[in-house]
N, C-alpha and C positions, 0 to 999 in steps of 0.2 A: 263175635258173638253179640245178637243186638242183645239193646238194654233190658231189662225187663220191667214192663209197669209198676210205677212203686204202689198200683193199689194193689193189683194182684200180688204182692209178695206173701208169700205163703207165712214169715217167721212175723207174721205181724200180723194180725186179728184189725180188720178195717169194717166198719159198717159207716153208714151215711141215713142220719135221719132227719126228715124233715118239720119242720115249727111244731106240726099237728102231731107230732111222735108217730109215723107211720116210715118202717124201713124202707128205705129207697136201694143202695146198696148194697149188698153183702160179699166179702170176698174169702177165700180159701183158706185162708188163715182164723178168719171166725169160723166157717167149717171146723176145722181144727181142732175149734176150742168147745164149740158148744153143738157137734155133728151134727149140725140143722143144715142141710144142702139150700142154697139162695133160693130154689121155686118155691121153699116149704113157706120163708119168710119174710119175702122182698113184698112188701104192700100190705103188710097187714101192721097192727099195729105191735111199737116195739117193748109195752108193756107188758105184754104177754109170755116175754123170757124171762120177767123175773122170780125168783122162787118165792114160793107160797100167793103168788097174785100180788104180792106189794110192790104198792109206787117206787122206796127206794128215797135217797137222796137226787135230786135233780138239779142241773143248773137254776139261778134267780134270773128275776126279769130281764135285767142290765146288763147280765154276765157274757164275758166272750170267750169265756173256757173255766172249764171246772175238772177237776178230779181227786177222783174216790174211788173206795171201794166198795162193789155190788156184787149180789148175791143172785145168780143165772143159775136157769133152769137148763142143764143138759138135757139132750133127744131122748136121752135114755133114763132121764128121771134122777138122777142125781142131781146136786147144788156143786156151784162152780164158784168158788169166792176170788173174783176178778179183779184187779186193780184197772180202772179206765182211766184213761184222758180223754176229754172230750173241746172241743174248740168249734167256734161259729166262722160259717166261711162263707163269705158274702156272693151273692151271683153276682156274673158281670154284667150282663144284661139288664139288671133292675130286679127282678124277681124274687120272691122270697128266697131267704139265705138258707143254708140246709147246717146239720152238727157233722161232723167226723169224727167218732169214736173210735180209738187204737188202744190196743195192748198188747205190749210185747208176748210173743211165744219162746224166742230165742235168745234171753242176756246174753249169750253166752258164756265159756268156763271162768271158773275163778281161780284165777295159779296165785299161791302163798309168794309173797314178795319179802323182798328184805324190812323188816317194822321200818326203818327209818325212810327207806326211799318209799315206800307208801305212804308217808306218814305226812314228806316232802311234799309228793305229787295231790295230794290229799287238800291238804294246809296251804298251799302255796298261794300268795296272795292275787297272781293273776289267775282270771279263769278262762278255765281250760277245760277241754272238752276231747273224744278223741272217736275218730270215724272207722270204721273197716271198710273196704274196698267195694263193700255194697250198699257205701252209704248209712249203715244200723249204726246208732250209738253204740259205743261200746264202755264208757264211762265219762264221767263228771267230776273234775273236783268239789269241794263244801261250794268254794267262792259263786261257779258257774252255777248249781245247785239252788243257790239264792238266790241270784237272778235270775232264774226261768221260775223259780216258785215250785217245782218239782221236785220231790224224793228223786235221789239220787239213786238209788239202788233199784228206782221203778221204772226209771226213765228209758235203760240200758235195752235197745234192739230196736229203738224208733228212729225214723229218719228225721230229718229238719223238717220238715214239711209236717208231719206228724204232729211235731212239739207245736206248731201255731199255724195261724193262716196270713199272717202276716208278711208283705209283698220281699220282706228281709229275710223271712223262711224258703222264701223261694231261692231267692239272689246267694244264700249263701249252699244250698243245695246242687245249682248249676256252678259254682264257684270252687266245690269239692271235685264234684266231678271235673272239672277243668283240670285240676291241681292232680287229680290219681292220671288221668288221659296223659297230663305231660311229666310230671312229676317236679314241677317247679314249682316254688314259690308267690301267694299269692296276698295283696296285702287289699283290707275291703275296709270301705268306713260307710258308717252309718250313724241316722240319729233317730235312735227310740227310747222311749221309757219303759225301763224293767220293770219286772212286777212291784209293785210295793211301791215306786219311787210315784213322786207329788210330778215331774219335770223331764221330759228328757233329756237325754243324755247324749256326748257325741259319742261312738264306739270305732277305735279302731280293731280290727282284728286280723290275724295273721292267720293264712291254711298253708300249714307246712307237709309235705308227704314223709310220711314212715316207710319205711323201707326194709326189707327182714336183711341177713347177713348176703346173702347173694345178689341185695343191687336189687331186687322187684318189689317196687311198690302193693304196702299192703294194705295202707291204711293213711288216714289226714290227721291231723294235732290242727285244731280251733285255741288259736291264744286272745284272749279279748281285752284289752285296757280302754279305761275311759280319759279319753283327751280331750275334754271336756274344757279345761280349764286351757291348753294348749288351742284347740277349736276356738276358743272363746278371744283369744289372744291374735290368733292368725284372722278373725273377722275383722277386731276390734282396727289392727293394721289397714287392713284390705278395707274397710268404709274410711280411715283416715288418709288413705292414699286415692282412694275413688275420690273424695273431696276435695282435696289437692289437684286432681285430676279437674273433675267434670265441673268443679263450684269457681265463678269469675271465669267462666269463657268470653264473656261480653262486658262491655261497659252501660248495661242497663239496670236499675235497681232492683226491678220487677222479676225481669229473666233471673237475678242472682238468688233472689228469694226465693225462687220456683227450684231452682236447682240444689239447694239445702235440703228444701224439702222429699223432692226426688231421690237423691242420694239416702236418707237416711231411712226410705218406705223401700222393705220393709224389715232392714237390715236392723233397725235398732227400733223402729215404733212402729205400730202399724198406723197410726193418721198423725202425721206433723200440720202445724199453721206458722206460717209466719206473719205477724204484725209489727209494724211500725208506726214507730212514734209520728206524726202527725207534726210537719214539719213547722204548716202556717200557723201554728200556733204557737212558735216559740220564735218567729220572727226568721224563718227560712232555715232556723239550725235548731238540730236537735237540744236537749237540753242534758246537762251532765249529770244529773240525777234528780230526776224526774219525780216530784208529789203526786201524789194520791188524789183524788180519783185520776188517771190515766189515759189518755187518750190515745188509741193504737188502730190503725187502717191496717185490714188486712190485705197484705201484698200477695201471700200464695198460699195453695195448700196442696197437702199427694193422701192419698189414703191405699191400702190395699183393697178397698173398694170402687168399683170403677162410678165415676161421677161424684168421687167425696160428699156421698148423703152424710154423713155425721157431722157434714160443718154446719155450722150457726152461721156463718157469715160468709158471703161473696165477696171475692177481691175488687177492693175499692170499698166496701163498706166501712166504715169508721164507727167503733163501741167503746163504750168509756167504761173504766173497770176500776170498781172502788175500791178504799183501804181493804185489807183483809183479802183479795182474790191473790189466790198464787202469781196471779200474770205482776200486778201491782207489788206483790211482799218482794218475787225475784228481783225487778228493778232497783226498788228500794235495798236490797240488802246486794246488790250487785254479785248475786249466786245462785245457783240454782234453786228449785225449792222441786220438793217430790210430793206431792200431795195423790193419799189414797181413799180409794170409795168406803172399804171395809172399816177402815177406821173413824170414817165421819170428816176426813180432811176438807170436802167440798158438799160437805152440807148446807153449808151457807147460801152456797149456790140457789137452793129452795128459794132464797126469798129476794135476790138480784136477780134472776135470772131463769123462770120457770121452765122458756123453752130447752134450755142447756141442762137443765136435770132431767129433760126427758129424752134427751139424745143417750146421755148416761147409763137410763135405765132401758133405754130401746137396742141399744148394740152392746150392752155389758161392759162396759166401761170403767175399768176398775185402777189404774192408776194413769195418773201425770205426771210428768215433768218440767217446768217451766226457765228457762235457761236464759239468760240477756244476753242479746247482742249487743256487745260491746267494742271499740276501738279508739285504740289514741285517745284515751281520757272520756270519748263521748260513748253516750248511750244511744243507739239506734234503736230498737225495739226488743221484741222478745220472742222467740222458741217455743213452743208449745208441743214437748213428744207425748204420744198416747196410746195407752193400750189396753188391748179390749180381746184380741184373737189370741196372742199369746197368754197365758193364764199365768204367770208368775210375775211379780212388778218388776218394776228398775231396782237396777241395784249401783250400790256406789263403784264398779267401775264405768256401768252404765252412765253414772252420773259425769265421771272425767272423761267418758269419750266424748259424751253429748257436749259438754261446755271446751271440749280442743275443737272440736268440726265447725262449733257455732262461733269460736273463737278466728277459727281461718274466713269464715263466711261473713264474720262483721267486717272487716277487714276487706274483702272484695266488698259489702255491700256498703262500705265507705268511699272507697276507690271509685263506685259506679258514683254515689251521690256525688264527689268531689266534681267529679266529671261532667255531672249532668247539669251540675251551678255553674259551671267553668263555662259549658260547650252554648248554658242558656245566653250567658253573659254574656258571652264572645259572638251569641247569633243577633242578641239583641244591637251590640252595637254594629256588627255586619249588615242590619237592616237600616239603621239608624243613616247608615257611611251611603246605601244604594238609595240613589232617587225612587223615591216613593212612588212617581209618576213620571210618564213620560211629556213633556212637551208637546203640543199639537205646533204643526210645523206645514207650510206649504209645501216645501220640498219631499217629503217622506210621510208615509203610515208605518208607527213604528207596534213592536209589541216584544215583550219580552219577559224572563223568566228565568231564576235562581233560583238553585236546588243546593242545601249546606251537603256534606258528605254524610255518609250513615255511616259510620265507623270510626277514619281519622279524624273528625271534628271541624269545625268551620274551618276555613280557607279565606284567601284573600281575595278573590275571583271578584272581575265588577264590571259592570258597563254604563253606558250614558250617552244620550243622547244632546247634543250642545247647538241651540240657534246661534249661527252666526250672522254679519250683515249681507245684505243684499240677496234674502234669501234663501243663504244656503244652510245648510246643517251637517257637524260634524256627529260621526257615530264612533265609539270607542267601546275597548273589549278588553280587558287586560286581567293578568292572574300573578299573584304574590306566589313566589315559594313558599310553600311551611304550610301552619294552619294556627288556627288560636288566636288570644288577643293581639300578640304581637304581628301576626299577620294582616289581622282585619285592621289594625291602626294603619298599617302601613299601607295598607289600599287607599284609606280614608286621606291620606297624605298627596299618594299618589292622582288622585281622582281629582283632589280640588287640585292640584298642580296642574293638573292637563288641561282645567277648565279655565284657570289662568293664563297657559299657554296659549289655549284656542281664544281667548279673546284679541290676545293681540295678532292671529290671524295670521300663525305661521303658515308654512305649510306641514304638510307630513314627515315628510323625513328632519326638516329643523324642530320641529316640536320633539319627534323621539329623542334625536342627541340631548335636545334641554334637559329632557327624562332623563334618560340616562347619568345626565349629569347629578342628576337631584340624589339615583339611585347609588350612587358610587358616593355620594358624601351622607349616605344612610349608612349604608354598610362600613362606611369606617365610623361614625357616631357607635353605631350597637357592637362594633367590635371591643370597645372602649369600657364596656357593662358585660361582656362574656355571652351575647346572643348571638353574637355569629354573624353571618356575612347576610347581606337584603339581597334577592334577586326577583327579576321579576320578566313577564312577557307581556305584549301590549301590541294590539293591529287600531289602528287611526286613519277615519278616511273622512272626505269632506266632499261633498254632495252639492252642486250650484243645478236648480232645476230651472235656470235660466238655459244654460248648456247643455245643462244632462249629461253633462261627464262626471266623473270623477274622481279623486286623486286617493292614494290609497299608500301606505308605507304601515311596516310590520317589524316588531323586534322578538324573533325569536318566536312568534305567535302564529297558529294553525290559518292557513289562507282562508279568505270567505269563500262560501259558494253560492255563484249566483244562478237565480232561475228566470232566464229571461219568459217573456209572456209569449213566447210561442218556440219553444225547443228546448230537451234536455236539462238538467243541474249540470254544472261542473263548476270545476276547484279555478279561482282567478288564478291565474300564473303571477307571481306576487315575489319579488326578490325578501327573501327569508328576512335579511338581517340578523347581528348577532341580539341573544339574551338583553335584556336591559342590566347594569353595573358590572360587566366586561367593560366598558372604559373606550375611547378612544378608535373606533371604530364605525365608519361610515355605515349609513342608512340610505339605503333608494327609496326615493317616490315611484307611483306607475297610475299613469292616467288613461280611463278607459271611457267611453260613451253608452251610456245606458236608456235603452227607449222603457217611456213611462208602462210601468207595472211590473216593472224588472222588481224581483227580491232577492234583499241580498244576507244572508243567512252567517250572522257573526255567532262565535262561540270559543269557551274557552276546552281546554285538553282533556277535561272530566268529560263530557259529550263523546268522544269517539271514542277513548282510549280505556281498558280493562283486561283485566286479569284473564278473559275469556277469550278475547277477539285483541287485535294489534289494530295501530288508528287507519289502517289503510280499508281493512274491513270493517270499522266503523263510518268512513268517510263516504262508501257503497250506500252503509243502510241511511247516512244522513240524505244522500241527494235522491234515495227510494221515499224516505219519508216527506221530503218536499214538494211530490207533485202529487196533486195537482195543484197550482200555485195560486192558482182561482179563489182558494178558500180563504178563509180571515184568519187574519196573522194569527191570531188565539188561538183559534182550531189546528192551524200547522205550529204551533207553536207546543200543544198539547198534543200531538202525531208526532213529533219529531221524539219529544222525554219516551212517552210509551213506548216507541219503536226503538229506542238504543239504550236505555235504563232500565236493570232489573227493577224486580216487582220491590225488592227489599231496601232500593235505593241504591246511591251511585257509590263507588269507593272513592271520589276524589269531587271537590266542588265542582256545581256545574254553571255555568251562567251562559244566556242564550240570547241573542236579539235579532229581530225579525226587522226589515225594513222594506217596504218597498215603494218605490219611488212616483213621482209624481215630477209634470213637465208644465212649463207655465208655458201658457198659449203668445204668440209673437204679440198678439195684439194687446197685452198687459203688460210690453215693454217699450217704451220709445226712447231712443238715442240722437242727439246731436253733436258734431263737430263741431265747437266753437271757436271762434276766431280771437286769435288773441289781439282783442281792443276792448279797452272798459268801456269805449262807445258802444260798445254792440251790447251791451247787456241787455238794455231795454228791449231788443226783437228779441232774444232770449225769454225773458218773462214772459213775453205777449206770445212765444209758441208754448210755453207753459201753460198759462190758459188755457190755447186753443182744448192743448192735448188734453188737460183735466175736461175740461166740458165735452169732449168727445169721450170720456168715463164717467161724466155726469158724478163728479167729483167737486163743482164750483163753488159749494163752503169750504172746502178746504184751499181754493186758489189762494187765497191773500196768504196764508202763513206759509204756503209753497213758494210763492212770489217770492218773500224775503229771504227764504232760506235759499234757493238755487240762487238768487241776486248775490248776497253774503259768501256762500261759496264756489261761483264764478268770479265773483271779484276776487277773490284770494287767491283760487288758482292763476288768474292772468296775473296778480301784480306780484307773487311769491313764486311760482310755479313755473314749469318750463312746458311751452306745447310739444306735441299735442295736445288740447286739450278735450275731454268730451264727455258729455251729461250725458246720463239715463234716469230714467223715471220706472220704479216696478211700482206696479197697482197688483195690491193684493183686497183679499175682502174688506179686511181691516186694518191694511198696512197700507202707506204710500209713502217708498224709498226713495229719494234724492241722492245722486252717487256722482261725483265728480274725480276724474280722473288727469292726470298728466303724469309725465315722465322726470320732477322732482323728485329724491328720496327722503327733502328736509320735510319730516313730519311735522304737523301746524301743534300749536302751544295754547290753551286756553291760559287769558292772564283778566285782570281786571283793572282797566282802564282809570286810571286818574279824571279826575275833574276837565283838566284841560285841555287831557290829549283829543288830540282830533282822530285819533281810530282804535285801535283793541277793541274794540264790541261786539266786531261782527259776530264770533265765535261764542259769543257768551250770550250773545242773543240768540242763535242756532240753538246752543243746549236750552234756552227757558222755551224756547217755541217747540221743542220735540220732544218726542217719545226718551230716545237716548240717539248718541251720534259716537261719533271714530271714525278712523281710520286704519286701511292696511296696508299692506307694502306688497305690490306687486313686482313682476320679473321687468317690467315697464319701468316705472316710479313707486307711485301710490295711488291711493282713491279715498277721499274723503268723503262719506256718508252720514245721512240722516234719516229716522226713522218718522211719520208723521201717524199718530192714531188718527183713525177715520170714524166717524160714529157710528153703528151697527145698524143697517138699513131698517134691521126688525124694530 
């Protein structure tokens, strides 16, 4: 049997009229009552039924339902004394809204009950309601009675839909009918304000099916309780767990304040702000309890309106708020304070702050809350909840949820500050530990580039570029375990170590074991203090752009790649090595020859390797981002971070150095064989000359003169032959390099009065730049550096 339309139902008198009182209209059941068939009085106006021509009581301007009782004119000329209800039912479309007038035809019977169980079902103090199988009321306890605002006894043959227009009149309508179709149990929550009530309310309500003796549903039972206070308690939960939740996802201070705020729009206020204390002004740390007038930068704000028009201030603004403002008194009494419009609490407001009382009075803004964030003894800022769309104020439990959420939130937004001094501190000396600048160097163009991590915090990641004699330059890359101060120390340790080591001009693989060694008596130091063990990785290579080869050794540390100047990137083939402080295990060198504009592309494990991609398909995009090799280290240097580092930053430090090479031409190097006899010095000298003047270098002969004479005589009378000089002519450099196959390194000492020698060396060091020596697979080679004056 289909349903039948609830206007058409005949046991209920329905009309429909609109703003201008003209019937729109009429169904079978008004027939019924007052025998006017709908052609007689659909469109005309609906004044006209009432008896003697009077207006009658009418709904008021404001009202969304009314009822009473009216005095209609039957077809047939009699008076009808009608009880109506009448309700405002808005169009969907926009359009004017129209009334719906009902009165029941049909209460139905009334059977004599037992006095007391009438009395029960009457009195009972939930309300209750109870349906017949066609959906008509068929009675109301007192309780439900008062809250619909209806006589009970008049209400009896209307549908839900009847009693309001209310989208809840609907829902529970399709809600009955669900409950008679299957005859199960059906439980429904809603939140409206009953008639009378200032506030709404939550409602849960129960449709249960009545049943006669034989099992066939006849009828629904409406139970309604207000769990208001239960609602109120499952929110109060459900925001203290969403803030537990969603508040300190990050270690940023900003983000943390944004997230207080979000969370609690529009669950507990409709416009929160958060401001904080204004750090520089108290010497980097908040203050423990902060005087008056105030200083507070606003960090964030949420509103339930989109673009927070009701803030006064954009984050990053900084407003100072005098004795007497709620922001200022919360601090000060380290509690909340509630201050409301109706009472005058921010009238003061008028004469601090003109623009902020017209915010108040532009969106209705009628109570605050201003709450401290606080933790560990410190004051970080303050809370601001607001409300303006909700129409009732805070109330004091409002007040202890606001100050437990604000209470977890100072607490992360401490966390974030601890973090963000720690992570400054730890980057500043991280920058402090990494050369500022790279060295200009004939051997190499270098460029390079360190990224801290955006997450776990500085790292110990470093590089460097180191002039050695004759020339060359060593390039280093190496990365700390861990992160934080104790890391970035331990760079700074390691860094100047290596620079010490390259002086004295190891090679690659004896300089790592050195390392290593340093790193195995670190990790037992900080084992000693409870930090744990040092580890670390390290790639070291040294560069002679006389040869253009060069020597490369790795501990543990990702291989370079180079891009030579005409074909592909690829990975050097590079014996790994173990970790540096594993202990006691051998390191290989690997010497390779490199034609000038080769680059060679060093980097530490933050570069290829993430959460996204494994280092093998990082190592893809690095040799995709190095070509074409043509460009300036800077430009591939910035190609390389954008092509393998998210937009958001890296998870793990990065440090990167760019190198490419350069070749000294033959003819800025000359070499002789010399013969071991102190006689022969003098041809020595006089091709010294020559050669300088064929570099048009002859101010510089004479202090050249002495120093090749000084260290050819040392090699012949200390030294073992072979023996053999070279000369590098650089722009501004002219190297002196003496070689033989001795491994007794020479001694700077200082001569007594009467010795007849010690000088020569001590004269070498006042006449040069600087001087040394290294230890080659030969012997050694002692060197000298000579400044040349700058032609310009």
């Amino acid at each position: 049997m289909s349903p039948v339309n609830p206007f058409d139902d005949a046991a209920t008198a329905r009309v429909v009229v609109d703003d201008s009182g003209t019937l729109r209209e009429w169904n079978e059941g008004a027939r019924r009552l007052l025998g006017h068939p709908a052609a007689e009085v659909v469109g005309r106006p609906a004044a006209g039924l009432l008896a003697d021509g009077t207006d009658g009581p009418r709904p008021g301007p404001g009202d969304e339902r009314w009822n009473g009782t009216l005095a209609l004119r039957h077809r047939d000329g009699h008076t009808v004394s009608v009880w109506v209800l009448a309700h405002r039912r808005p169009s969907p479309d926009g359009a004017p809204g129209t009334w719906l007038a009902v009165s029941p035809l049909d209460r139905g019977p009334e059977r004599p009950e037992d006095p007391l169980v009438a009395a029960a079902l009457t009195q009972s103090p939930c309300a209750t309601m109870i349906f017949d199988d066609r959906l008509r009321l068929r009675g109301v306890n007192d309780v439900m009675a008062r809250l619909l605002g209806l006589p009970a006894d008049l209400v009896r043959g209307l549908r839900p839909t009847d009693l309001g227009s209310k989208p809840q009149n609907t829902e529970l309508e399709r809600r009955l009918r669900q409950v008679l179709d299957t005859g199960r149990t059906y439980d429904m929550h809603t939140h409206l304000k009953a008639t009378g009530e200032s506030r709404a309310h939550a409602w849960h309500a129960r449709i249960a099916p009545l049943s006669d003796p034989g099992g066939q549903v006849r009828g629904a039972c409406v139970s309604a309780h207000d769990f208001t206070e239960q609602h109120l308690s499952r929110e109060r939960l459900h925001l203290v767990n969403e803030a537990s939740v969603r508040i300190g996802t990050t270690l940023d201070v900003t983000r943390t304040a944004q997230e207080l705020a979000d969370v609690c729009v529009p669950t507990l206020a409709d416009f929160v702000s958060v401001d904080l204390l204004d750090a520089q002004e108290h010497g980097g740390e908040p203050a423990a309890v902060p005087a008056p007038p105030v200083g507070l930068r606003r960090a964030a704000h949420q509103s339930v309106n989109p673009g927070c028009p009701e803030a006064v201030a954009e984050p990053g603004r900084l407003d100072v708020y005098p004795a007497g403002s709620p922001q200022a008194e919360c601090l000060v009494a380290g509690r909340a304070i509630v201050a409301e419009v109706p009472s005058g609490d921010l009238e003061r407001w008028r004469e601090w702050d003109p623009v902020r009382v017209q915010r108040v009075e532009e969106y209705g803004i009628h109570s605050t809350m201003s709450v401290p964030l606080q933790a560990r003894g410190t004051t970080l800022g303050v809370a601001v909840f607001t409300r303006f769309r909700r129409p009732y104020p805070f109330t004091d439990d409002d007040r202890l949820l606001a100050e437990e959420v604000t209470a977890r939130a100072a607490v992360c937004i401490d966390n974030a500050r601890r973090y963000s001094r720690e992570r400054e501190s730890t980057l500043t000396l991280q920058r402090s530990l990494l050369p500022r600048w790279l060295p200009p160097t004939a051997a190499v163009e270098a460029a390079s580039r360190y990224l801290p991590a955006a997450r776990s915090g500085v790292g110990g990641d470093w590089f460097d570029v180191i002039p050695l004699s004759g020339m060359r330059v060593a390039m280093v890359v190496g990365d700390v375990v861990g992160h934080g101060i104790q890391a970035s120390a331990t760079m700074g340790r390691l860094r100047t170590a290596v620079r010490t080591l390259a002086d004295i001009d190891l090679t690659p693989d004896e300089l790592l074991t050195h390392l290593d060694d340093l790193v195995v008596r670190l990790s037992e130091e900080s084992g000693d203090d409870g930090t744990g063990e040092v580890g670390a990785t390290c790639l070291y290579a040294v560069y002679d752009p006389v040869s253009r080869r060069c020597s490369l050794a790795r501990a543990g540390h990702p291989a370079p790649v180079l891009v030579p100047p005409e074909g592909p990137p690829r990975q050097i083939d590079l014996p790994s090595g173990p970790p540096l402080g594993v202990g006691g295990l051998p390191f290989e060198s690997a010497e390779l020859e490199l034609r000038e504009g080769s680059v060679l592309s060093f980097y530490t494990d933050g570069l290829v390797e993430s959460r996204e991609r494994d280092a093998d398909a990082g190592q893809t995009l690095l040799r995709e981002a190095l070509v074409p090799s043509t460009d300036s280290l800077d430009t591939l240097c910035d190609r390389v971070l954008h092509a393998l580092l998210p937009s958001g930053g890296a998870a793990d430090d990065v440090a990167l150095l760019l190198a490419r090479t350069r070749g000294l031409p033959a003819g800025q190097v000359a070499t002789w064989d010399i013969p071991n006899d102190p006689s022969l010095v003098a041809p020595v000298r006089k091709q010294v000359v020559e050669q300088l003047s064929v570099w048009s270098l002859l101010e510089a002969s004479f202090t050249a003169e002495l120093v090749v004479s000084e260290l050819v005589t040392n090699a012949i009378r200390y030294g073992s032959p072979p023996i053999r000089l070279r000369l590098i002519h650089d722009r501004a450099t002219l190297i002196c390099e003496v070689s033989d196959t001795s491994h007794t390194a020479p001694h700077l000492r200082r001569a007594k009065t009467w010795d007849e020698g010690g000088r020569g060396l001590l004269l070498v060091a006042q006449l040069t730049q600087r001087w040394g020596s290294r230890h080659t697979t030969e012997g050694k080679t002692i060197w000298a550096e000579l400044g040349l004056l700058d032609e310009e």
